[in-house]
Backbone as CSV, one residue per row, in Angstrom:
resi,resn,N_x,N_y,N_z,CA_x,CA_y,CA_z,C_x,C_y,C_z
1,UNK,-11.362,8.045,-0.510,-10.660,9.285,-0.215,-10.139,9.276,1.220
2,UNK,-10.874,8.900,1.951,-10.692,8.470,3.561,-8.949,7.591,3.640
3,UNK,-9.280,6.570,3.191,-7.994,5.686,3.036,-6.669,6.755,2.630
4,UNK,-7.144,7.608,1.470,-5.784,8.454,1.232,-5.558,9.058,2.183
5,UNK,-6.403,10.065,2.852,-5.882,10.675,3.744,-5.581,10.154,4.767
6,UNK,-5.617,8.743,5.264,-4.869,8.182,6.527,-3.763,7.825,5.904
7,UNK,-3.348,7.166,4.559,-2.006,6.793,4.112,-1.301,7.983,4.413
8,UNK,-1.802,9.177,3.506,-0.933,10.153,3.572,-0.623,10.841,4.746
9,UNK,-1.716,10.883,5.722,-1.118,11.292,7.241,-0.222,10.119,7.833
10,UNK,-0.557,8.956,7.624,0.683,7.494,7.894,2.037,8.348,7.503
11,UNK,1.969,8.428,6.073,3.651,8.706,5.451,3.691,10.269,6.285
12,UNK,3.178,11.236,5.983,3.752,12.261,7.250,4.589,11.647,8.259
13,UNK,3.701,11.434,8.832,4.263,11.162,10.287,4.750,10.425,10.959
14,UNK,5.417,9.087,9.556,6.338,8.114,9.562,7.700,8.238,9.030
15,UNK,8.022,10.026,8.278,8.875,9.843,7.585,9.232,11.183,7.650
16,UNK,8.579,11.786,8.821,9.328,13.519,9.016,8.889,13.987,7.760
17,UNK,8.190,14.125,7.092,7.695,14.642,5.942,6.809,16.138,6.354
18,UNK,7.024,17.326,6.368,6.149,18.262,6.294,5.569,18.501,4.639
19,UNK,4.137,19.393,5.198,4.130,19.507,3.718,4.551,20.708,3.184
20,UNK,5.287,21.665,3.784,6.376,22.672,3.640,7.724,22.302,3.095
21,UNK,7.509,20.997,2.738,9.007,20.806,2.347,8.945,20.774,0.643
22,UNK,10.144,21.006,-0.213,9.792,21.338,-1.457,10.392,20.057,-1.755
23,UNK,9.704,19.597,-2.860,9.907,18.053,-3.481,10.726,18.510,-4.995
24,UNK,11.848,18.373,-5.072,12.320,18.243,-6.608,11.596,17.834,-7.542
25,UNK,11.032,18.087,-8.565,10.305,16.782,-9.791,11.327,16.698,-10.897
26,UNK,11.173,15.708,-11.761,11.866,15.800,-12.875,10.798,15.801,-13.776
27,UNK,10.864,15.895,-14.951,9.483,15.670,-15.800,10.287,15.037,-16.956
28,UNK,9.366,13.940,-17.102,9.743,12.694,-17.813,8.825,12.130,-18.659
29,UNK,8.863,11.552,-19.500,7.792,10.518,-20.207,7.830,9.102,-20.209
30,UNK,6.586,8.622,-20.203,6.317,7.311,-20.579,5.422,6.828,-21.535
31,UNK,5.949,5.427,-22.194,4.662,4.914,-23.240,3.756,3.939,-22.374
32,UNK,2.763,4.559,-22.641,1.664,3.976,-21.818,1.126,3.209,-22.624
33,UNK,0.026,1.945,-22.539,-1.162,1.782,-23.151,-2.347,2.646,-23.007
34,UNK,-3.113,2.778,-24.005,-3.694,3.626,-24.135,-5.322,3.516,-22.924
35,UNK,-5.529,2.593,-22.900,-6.444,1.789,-22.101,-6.222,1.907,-20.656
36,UNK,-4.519,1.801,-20.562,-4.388,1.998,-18.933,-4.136,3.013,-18.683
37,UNK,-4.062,4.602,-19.687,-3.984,5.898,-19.345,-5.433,6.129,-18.902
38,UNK,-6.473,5.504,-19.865,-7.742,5.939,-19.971,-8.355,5.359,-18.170
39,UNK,-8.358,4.660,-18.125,-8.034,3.539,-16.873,-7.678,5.007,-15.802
40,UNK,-6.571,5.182,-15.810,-5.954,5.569,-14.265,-6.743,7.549,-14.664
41,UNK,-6.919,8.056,-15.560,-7.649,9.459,-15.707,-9.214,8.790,-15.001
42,UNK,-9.813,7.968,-15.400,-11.020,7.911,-14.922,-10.950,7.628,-12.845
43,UNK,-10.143,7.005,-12.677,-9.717,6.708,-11.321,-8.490,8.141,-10.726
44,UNK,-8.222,8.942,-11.330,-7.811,9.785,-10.752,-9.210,11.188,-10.819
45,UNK,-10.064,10.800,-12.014,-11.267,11.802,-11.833,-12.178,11.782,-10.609
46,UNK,-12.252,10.688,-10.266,-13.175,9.832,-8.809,-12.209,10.715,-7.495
47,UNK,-11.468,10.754,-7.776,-10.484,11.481,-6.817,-10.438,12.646,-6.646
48,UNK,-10.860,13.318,-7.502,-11.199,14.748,-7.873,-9.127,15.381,-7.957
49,UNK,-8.834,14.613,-8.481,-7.217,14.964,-9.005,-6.227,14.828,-10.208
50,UNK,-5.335,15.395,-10.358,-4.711,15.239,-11.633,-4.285,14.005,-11.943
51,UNK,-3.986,13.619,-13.186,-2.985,12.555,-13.960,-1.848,11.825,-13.267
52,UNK,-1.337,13.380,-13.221,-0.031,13.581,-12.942,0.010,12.932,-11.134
53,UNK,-0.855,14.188,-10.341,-0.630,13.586,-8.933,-1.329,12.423,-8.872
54,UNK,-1.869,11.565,-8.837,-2.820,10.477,-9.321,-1.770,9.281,-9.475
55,UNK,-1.274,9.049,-10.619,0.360,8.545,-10.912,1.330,8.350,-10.031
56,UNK,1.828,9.694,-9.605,2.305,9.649,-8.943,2.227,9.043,-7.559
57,UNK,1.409,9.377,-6.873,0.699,8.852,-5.319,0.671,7.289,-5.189
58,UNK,0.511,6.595,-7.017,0.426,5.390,-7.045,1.568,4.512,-7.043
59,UNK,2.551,5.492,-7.927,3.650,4.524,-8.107,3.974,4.744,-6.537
60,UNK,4.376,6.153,-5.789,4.903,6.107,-4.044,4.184,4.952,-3.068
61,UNK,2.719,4.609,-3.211,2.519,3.602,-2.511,2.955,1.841,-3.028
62,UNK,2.952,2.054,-4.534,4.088,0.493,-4.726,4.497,0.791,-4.306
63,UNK,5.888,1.801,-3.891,7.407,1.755,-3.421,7.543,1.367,-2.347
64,UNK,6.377,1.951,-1.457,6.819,2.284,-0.011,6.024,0.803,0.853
65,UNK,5.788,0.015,0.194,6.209,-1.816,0.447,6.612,-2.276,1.115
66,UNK,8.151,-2.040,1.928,9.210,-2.845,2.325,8.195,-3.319,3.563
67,UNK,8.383,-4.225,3.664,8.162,-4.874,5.218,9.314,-4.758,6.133
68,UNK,8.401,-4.522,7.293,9.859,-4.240,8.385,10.488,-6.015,8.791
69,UNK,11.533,-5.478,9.779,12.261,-7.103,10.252,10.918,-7.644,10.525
70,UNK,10.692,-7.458,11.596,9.245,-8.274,12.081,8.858,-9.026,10.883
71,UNK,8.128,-8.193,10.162,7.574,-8.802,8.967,8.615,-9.703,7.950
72,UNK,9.480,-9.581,8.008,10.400,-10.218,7.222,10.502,-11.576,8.118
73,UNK,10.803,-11.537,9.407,11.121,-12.706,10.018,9.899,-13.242,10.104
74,UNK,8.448,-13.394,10.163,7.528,-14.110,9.898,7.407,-14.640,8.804
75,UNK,7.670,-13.948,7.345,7.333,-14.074,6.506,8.662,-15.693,6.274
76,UNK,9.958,-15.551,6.432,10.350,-16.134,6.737,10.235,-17.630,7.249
77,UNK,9.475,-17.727,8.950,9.114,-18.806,9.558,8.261,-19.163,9.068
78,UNK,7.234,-18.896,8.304,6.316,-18.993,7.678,6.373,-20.252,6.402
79,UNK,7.787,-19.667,5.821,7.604,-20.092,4.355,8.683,-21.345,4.544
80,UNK,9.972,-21.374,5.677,10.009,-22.546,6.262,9.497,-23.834,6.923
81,UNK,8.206,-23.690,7.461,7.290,-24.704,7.698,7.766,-25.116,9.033
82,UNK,8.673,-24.729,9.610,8.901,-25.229,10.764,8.032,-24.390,12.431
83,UNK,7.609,-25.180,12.931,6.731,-24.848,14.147,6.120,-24.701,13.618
84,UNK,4.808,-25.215,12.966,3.532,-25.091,11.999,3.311,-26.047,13.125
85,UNK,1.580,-25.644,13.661,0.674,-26.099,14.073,-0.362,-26.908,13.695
86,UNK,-0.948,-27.844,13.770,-2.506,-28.297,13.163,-3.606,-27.364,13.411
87,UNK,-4.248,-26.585,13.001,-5.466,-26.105,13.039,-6.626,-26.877,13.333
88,UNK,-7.499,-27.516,14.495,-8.351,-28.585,14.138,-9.978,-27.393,13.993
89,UNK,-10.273,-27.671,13.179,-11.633,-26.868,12.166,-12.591,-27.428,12.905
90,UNK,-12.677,-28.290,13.215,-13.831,-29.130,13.854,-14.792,-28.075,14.624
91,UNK,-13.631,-27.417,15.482,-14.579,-26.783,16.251,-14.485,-24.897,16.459
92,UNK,-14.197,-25.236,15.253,-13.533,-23.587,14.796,-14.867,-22.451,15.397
93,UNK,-15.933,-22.495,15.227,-16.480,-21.815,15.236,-16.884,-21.388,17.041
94,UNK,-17.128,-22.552,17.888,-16.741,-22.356,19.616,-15.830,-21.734,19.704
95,UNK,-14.172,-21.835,19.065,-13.260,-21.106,19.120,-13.252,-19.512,19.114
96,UNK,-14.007,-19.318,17.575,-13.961,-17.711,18.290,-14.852,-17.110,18.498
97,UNK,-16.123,-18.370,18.863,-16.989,-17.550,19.903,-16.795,-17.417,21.831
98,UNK,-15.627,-18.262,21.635,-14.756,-18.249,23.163,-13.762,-16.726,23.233
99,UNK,-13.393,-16.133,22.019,-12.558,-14.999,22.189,-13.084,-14.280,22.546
């Protein structure tokens, strides 16, 4: 519950979001499996919350994903291989008992 409420104070106050502001909904359906309705009611009960907001809160944190440039340009140098270092393990453990 802790974790939600820092996400959700994160998205506040990353995105000008009051919670005075009125959110449009549409109301829609989906075919679910029956297993993964049963699934996300038992994990939205632990929460002490609805279906509906439960669902919802879940699909907004898939969405809200994007990695910034930063993260993009590592992810990047990364997956190019270029300026890759040797790691020597040998003595890994002096290492970060030197930090």
């Amino acid at each position: 519950m802790i974790a939600f409420i820092t996400q959700m104070y994160y998205f506040c106050n990353t995105n000008n979001f009051t919670m005075e502001t009125t959110i449009t909904r549409k109301q829609t359906s989906f075919r679910l499996r029956a297993d993964l309705i049963n699934k996300l009611r038992i994990e939205a009960k632990k929460e002490n919350r609805s279906l509906n907001n439960y669902v919802e809160s879940v699909l907004m944190a898939a969405l809200d994903h994007t990695p910034n440039k930063t993260t993009i340009k590592a992810i990047q140098e990364a997956e190019s291989g270029k300026d890759l270092e040797t790691l020597d393990l040998s003595n890994f453990k002096e290492y970060i008992a030197s930090l």
